[in-house]
C-alpha positions in Angstrom: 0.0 0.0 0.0 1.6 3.6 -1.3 0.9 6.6 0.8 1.3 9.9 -1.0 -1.5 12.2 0.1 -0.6 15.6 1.5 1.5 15.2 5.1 -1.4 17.5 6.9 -4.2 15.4 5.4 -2.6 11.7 6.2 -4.0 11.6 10.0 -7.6 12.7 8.3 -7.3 10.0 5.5 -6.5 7.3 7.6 -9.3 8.0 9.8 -11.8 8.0 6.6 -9.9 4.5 5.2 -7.5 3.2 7.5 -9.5 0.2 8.0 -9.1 -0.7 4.2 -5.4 -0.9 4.7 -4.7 -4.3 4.4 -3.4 -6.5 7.6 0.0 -7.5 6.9 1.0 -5.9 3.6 3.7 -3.3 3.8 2.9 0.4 4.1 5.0 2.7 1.8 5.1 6.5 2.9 6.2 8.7 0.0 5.2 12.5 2.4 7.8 14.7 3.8 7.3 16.4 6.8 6.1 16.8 10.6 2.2 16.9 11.5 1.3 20.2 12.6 0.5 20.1 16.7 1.7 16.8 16.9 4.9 17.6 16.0 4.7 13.4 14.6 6.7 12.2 11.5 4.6 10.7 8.7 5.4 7.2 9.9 4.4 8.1 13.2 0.8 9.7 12.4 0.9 6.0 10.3 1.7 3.8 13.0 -1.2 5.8 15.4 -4.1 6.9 13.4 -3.7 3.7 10.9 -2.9 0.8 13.7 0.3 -0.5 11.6 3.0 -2.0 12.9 5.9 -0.1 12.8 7.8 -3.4 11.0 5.5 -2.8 8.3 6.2 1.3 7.4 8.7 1.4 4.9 9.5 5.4 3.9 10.9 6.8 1.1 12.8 9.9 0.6 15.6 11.6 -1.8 16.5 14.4 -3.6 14.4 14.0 -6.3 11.5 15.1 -7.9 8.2 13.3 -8.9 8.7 14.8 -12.9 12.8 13.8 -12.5 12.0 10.5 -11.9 8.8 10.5 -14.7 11.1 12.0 -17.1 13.5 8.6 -16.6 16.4 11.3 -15.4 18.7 9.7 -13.4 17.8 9.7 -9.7 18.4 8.1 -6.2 16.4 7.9 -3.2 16.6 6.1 0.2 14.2 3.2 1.4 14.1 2.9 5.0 12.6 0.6 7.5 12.7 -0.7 10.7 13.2 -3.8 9.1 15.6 -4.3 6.4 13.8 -7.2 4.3 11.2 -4.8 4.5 12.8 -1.9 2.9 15.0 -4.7 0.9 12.0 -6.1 -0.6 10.7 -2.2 -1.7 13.9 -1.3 -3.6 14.0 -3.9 -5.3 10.5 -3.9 -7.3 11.0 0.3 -7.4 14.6 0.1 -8.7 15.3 1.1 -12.8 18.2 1.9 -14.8 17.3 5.2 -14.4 16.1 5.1 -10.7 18.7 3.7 -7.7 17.6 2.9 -4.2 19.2 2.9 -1.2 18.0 1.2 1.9 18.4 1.4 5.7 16.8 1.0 8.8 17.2 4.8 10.3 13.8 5.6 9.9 14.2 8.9 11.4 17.2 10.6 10.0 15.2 9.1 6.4 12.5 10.9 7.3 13.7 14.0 8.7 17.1 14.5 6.8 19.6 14.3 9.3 22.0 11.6 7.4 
């Protein structure tokens, strides 16, 4: 399952749908940023307002731009995870020729930018 709704919007959408999310499949977060009055990271406000299990909230993040990576220009992103095979397992079926991932399991510094 691929989040990419806007970051201020998730906690509402997964209130509306959460319970469609489906029990065991992976949970892919492509939103930047921190909830406003939570002060929560995406994968956070996922774990909370959608009842996953952090093992299963993989995020993605890079310098790179939706139309970069439509264009086929060559781009790199990181795929982190709190589990490895998890974030393995998402590189692999996202990475192209033109399109490299990385993965980790520093969720945080993914999310917020600190590595």
């Amino acid at each position: 399952m691929i989040l990419a709704v806007p970051s201020q919007s998730l906690r509402g959408n997964l209130e509306a749908w959460g319970d469609c999310l489906p029990s065991g499949a992976l949970v892919v977060s492509l939103m930047k940023g921190i909830e406003l009055g939570t002060g929560m990271r995406m994968s956070e406000v996922i774990q909370e307002s959608g009842a996953v299990d952090q093992s299963r909230i993989v995020v993605v993040s890079g310098p790179n731009l939706f139309k970069e990576i439509a264009a086929k220009q060559p781009a790199a992103s990181v795929v982190a995870a709190s589990d490895i095979e998890a974030a393995e397992a998402i590189a692999a079926i996202s990475a192209a020729p033109y399109f490299r991932p990385y993965t980790q399991t520093d969720v945080i510094g993914t999310e917020i930018g600190e590595r």
